[in-house]
C-alpha positions in Angstrom: 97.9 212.5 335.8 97.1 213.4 332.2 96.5 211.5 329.8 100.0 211.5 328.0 101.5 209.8 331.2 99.1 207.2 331.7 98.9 206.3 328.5 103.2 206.4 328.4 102.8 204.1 331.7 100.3 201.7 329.9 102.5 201.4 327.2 105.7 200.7 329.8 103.6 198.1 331.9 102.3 196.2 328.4 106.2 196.1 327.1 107.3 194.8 330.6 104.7 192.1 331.1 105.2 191.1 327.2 108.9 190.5 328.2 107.6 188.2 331.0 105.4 186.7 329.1 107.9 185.6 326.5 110.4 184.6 329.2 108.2 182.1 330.1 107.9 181.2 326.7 111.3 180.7 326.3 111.5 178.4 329.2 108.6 176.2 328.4 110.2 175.6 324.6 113.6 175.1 325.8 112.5 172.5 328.4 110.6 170.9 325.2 113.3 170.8 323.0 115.2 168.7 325.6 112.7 166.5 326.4 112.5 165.7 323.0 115.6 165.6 322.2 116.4 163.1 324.7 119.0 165.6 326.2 117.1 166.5 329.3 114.2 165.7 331.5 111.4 166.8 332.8 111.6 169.8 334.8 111.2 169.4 338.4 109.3 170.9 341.1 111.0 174.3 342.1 111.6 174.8 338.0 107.5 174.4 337.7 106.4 176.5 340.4 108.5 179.3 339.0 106.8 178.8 335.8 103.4 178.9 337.9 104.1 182.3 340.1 105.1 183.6 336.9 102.2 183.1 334.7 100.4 184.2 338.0 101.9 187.1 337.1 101.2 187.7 334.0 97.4 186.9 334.6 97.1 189.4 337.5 99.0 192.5 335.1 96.7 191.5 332.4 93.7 192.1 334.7 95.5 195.4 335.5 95.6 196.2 332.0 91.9 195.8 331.2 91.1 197.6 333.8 92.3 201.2 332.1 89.0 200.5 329.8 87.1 203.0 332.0 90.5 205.1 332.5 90.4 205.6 328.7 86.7 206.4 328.1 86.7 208.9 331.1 89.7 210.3 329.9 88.8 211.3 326.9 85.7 213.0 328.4 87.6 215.0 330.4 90.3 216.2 328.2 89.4 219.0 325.6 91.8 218.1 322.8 89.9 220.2 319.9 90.5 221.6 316.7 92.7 219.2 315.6 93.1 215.0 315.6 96.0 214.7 318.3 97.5 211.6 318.1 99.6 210.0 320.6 102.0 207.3 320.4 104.2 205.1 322.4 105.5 201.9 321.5 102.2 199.7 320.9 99.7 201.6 322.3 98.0 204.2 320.1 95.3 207.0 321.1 93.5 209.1 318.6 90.9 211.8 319.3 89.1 214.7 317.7 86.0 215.8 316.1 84.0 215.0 313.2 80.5 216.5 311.5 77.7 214.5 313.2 76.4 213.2 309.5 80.0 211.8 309.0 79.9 210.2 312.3 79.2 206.2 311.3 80.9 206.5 308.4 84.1 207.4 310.3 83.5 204.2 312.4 82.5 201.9 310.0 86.0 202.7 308.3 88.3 202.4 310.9 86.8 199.3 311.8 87.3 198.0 308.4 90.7 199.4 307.6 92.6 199.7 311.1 93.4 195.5 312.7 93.1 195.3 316.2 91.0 198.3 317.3 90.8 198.0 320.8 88.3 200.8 322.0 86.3 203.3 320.0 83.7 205.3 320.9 81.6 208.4 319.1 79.5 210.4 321.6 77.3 213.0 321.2 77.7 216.7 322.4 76.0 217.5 325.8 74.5 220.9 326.0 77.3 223.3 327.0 79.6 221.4 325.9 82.7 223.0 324.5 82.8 222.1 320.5 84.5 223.4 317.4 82.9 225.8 315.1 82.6 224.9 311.4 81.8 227.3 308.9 79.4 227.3 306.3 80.5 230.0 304.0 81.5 229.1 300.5 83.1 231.0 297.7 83.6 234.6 298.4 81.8 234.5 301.6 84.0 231.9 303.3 87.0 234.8 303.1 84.7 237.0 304.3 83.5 235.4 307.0 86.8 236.4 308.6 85.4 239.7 308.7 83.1 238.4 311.8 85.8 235.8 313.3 87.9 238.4 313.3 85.9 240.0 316.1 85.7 236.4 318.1 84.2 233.3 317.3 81.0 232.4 318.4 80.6 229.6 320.5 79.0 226.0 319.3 76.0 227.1 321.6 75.2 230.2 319.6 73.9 231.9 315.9 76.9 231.8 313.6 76.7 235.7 313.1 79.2 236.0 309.9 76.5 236.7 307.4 74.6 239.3 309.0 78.3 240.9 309.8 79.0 240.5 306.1 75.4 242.4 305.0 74.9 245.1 307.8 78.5 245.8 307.5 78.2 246.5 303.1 75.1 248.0 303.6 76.5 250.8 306.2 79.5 251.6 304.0 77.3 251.8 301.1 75.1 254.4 302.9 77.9 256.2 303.9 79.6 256.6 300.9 77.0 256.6 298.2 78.5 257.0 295.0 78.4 255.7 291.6 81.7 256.1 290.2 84.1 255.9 293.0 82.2 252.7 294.5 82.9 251.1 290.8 86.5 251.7 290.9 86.6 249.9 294.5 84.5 247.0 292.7 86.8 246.9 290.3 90.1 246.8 291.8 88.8 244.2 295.0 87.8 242.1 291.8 91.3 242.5 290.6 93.1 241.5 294.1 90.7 238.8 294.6 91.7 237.4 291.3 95.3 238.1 291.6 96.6 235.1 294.2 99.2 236.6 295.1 101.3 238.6 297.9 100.7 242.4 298.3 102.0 244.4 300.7 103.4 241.8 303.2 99.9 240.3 302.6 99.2 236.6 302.5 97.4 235.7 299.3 94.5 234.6 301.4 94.4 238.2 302.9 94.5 239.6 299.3 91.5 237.7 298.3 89.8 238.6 301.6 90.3 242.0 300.8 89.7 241.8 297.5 86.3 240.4 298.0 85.8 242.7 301.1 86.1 245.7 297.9 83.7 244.0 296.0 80.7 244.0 298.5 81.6 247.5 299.2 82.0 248.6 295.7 78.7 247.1 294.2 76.9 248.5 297.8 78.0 252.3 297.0 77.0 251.8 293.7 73.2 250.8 294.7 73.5 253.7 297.4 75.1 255.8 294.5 72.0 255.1 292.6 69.7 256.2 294.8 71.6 259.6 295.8 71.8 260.6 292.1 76.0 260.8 292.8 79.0 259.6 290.2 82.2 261.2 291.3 81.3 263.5 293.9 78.9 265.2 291.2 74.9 265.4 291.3 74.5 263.7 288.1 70.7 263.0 288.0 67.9 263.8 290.3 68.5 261.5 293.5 65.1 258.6 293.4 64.5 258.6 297.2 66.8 261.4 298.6 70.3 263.6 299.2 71.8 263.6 301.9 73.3 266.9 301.4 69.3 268.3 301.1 67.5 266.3 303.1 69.7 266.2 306.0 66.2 265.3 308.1 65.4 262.6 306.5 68.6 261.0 306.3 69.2 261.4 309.5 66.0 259.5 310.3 66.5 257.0 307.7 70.1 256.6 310.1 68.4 256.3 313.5 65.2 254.1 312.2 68.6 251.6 310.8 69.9 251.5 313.9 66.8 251.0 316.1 66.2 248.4 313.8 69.4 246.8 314.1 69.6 246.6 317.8 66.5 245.0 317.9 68.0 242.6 315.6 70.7 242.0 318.2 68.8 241.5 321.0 66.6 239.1 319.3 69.4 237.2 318.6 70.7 237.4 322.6 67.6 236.5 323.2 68.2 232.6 320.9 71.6 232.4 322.0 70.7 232.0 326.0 67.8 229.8 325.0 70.2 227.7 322.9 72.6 227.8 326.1 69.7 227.1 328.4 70.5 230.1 330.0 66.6 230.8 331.1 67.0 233.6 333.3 69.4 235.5 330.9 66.7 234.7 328.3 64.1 236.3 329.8 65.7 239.0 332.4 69.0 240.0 331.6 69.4 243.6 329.8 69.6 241.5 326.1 67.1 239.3 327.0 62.8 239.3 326.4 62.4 242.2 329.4 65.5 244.3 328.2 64.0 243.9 324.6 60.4 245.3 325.4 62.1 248.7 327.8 64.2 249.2 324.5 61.2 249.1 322.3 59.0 251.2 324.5 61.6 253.5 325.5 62.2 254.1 321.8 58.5 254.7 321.0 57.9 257.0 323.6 61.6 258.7 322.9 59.8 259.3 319.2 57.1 260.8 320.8 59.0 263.5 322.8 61.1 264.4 319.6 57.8 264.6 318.0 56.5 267.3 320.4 59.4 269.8 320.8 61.1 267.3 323.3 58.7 268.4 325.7 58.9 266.0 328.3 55.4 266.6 329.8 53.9 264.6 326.9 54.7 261.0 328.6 52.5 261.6 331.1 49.6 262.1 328.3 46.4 259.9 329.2 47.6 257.8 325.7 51.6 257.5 326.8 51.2 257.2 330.6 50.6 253.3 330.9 53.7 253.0 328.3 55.7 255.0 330.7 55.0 253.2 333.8 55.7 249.8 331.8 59.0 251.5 330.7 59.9 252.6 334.8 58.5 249.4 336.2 61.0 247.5 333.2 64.0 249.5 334.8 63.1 248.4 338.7 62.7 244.9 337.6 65.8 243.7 335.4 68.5 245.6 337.7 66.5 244.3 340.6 66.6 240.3 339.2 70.0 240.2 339.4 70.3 241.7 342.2 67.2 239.0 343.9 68.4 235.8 342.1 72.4 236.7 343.4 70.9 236.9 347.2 69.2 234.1 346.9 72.5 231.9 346.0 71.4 231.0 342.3 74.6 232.7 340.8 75.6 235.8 340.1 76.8 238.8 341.7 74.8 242.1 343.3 76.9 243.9 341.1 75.4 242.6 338.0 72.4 244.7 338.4 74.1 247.7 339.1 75.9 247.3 335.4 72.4 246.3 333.7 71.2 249.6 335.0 74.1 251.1 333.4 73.5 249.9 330.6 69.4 250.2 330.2 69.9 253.8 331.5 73.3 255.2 329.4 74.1 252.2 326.8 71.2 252.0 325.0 70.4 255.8 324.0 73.8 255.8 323.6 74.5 252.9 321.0 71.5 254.7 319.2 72.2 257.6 318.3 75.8 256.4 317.0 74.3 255.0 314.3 74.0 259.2 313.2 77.4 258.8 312.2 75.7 257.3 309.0 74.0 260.4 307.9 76.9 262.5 309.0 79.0 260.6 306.6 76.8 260.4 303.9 76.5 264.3 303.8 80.5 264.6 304.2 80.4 262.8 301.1 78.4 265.6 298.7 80.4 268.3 300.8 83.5 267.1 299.2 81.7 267.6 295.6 80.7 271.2 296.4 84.3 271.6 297.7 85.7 270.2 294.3 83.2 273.2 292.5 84.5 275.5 294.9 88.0 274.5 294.0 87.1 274.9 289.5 87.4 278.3 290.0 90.6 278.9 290.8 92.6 275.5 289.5 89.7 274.2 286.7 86.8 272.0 287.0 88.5 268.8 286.0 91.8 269.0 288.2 89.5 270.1 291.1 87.3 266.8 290.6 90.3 264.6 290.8 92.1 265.6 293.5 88.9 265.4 295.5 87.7 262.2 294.1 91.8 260.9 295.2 91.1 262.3 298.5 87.8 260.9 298.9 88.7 257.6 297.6 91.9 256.9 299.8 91.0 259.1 303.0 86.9 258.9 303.4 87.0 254.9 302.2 88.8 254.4 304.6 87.7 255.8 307.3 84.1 255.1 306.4 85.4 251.4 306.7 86.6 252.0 310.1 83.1 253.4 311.0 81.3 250.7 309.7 83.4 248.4 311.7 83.1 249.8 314.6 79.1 249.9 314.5 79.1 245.9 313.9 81.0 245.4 316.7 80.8 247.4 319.0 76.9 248.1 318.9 75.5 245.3 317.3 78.0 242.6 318.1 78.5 243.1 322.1 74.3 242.5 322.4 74.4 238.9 321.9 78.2 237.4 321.1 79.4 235.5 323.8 82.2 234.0 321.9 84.9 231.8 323.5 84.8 229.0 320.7 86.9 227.9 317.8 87.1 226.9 314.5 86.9 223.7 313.2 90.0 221.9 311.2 89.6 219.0 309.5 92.8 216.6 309.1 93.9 216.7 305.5 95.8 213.2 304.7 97.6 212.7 301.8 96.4 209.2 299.6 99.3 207.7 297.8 98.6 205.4 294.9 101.0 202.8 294.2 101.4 201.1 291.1 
């Protein structure tokens, strides 16, 4: 029974026996008022056992009642009621649960003892590990609208890293390198500072979404500016000499620069798997699942020795070099082990299926180079970028310099910004995101009351 009917049937049961009760009541007076009123006498045997079986009665529901004290406590154990204070009421008996900020905790109880009469129970427990809890956020400012950007995606569980910030920064930072210029990334700073100071409705848009795009524009704007910088690029034209390098010149480096971001940002991922199941007191996962401490040491080998085949023509021969060989035994003896773990721990009845390693070999064997080299798509972008410049000079010939260089800036600024959005999305979360985020939880809302003061 939940807890909605057996609180409804504890209400019932302590109206019916307060009717008894005052039944009884009733009698006893009435019998006093004759007696002293000379109209009546004492009242006799039968009349006085009633009165005894009846109060009896009352004693034995009474006992009944106190006894849903362990009912109550268990209950609200049990029952997951998060997110929200849900109150229930019937008749006299009131139930209140919810969550509250552990530094808040005795402050909560100290007031409702003070300002509520008649509290019967209340109890503030502590989370147990696992245990299923709401998610508050820590953002303020712009970041709290844009820590949608990583909710959106799921919410992380009680039990894990709060990822938003890192979303927020790897996410700029990818769209900056991608579309790295000067002139075009101001315009975007300027108009997301417009919408996020506008508070209003755009486009069927909420006001809160305006803001949260509006600020998204901002981040992105001030990042292609810093990227702009760097590439020498304002409006699709070389407009100094670029202080690191140009995409559109150095098509190796950047492409490096790409890969070494990515590598680097995997690792990040994993690292933070690798917190998450120790958080969760997930051991094992910790330590031999594909995210976890063995799965982080065959991606950093494998990426070391991958370096050192790309390095030497791709000739594959060079692993078994007297320098590389021990690394590539560690990296074939890694690939045994984790699939095989799974595969051990499942036979032996801890959990898990057989077909878990399978997947993990899978995914050492065609994720991992795979998520990789997608992070390429940032150099390919980047170079797109200048293309569209030397397209608008291709263009000054036959329509004029300046029309040329604004219908390509246009184009640039409503097509490519968009799209290099998308592809910056899709790197947070699909290959960063999936490494570690277990998600599952939910987001914590406090109860807003109104205070009316009366005069």
């Amino acid at each position: 029974m939940c807890i909605r009917d057996r609180l409804s049937k504890l209400s019932e049961e302590v109206a019916r026996r307060g009717q008894e009760v005052e039944a009884i009541a009733s009698v006893v007076r009435r019998a006093r008022e004759e007696v002293l009123s000379g109209a009546g006498c004492l009242p006799d045997e039968g009349t006085l056992e009633q009165l005894a079986v009846a109060a009896e009665r009352c004693l034995e529901s009474l006992e009944k009642l106190l006894s849903y004290g362990p009912f109550i406590e268990a209950s609200i154990r049990a029952q997951s009621l998060i997110g929200e204070l849900r109150i229930f009421r019937n008749r006299r008996v009131c139930m209140a649960e919810g969550w509250i900020p552990k530094r808040f905790a005795a402050q909560l109880e100290t007031c409702v003892r003070e300002r509520i009469p008649h509290v019967l129970y209340l109890k503030v427990w502590r989370l147990r590990p696992g245990e299923a809890a709401p998610v508050k956020p820590r953002a303020r400012g712009m970041l709290r609208y844009l820590s949608k950007l990583a909710y959106s995606r799921d919410v992380p569980s009680y039990w894990e890293v709060d990822p938003s910030l890192l979303f927020i920064a790897l996410f700029t930072a990818m769209y900056g390198m991608m579309f790295g210029d000067l002139g075009l990334g101001a315009i975007i700073l300027g108009l997301g500072a417009w919408l996020y100071a506008s508070k209003r409705k755009l486009l069927g848009m909420s006001p809160e979404g305006v803001r949260f795009l509006g600020s998204l524009m901002v981040l992105c704007g001030a990042s292609s500016m810093a990227f702009g910088a760097v590439y020498g690029v304002a409006f699709l034209v070389r407009a100094w000499e670029p202080a690191l390098l140009s995409p559109i010149h150095d098509v190796g480096k950047i492409v490096e620069v790409a890969l070494i971001f990515g590598v680097a940002q995997l690792i990040l991922a994993m690292s933070l798997s690798v917190v998450n199941c120790l958080l969760a007191r997930d051991y094992f996962g910790a330590v031999f699942s594909g995210t976890g401490l063995l799965g982080l040491a065959y991606y950093i080998v494998g990426v070391y020795l991958a370096y050192n085949v790309a390095t030497s023509g791709f000739d594959i021969s060079c692993l078994l070099r007297e320098d590389l060989l021990p690394l590539t035994a560690l990296e074939g003896a890694l690939l045994v082990l984790i699939p095989a773990s799974h595969a051990i721990r499942s036979l032996l009845g801890h959990g898990g299926e057989v077909t878990e390693g399978f997947v993990e070999l899978m995914e050492l064997l065609i994720a991992y180079p795979a998520n990789s080299l997608s992070y390429i798509r940032l150099a390919a972008f980047a170079i797109a970028h200048e293309i569209f410049g030397v397209l608008a000079e291709a263009m000054a010939e036959s329509v004029g310099l300046i029309p040329s260089l604004v219908f390509a800036n246009l184009v640039v600024l409503v097509i490519e910004g968009f799209a290099v959005g998308i592809q910056a999305l899709r790197l947070v979360y699909y290959e960063f995101s999936t490494k570690f985020l277990r998600g599952g939880g939910f987001l914590f809302h406090p109860l807003r009351l109104s205070v009316s003061k009366e005069a």
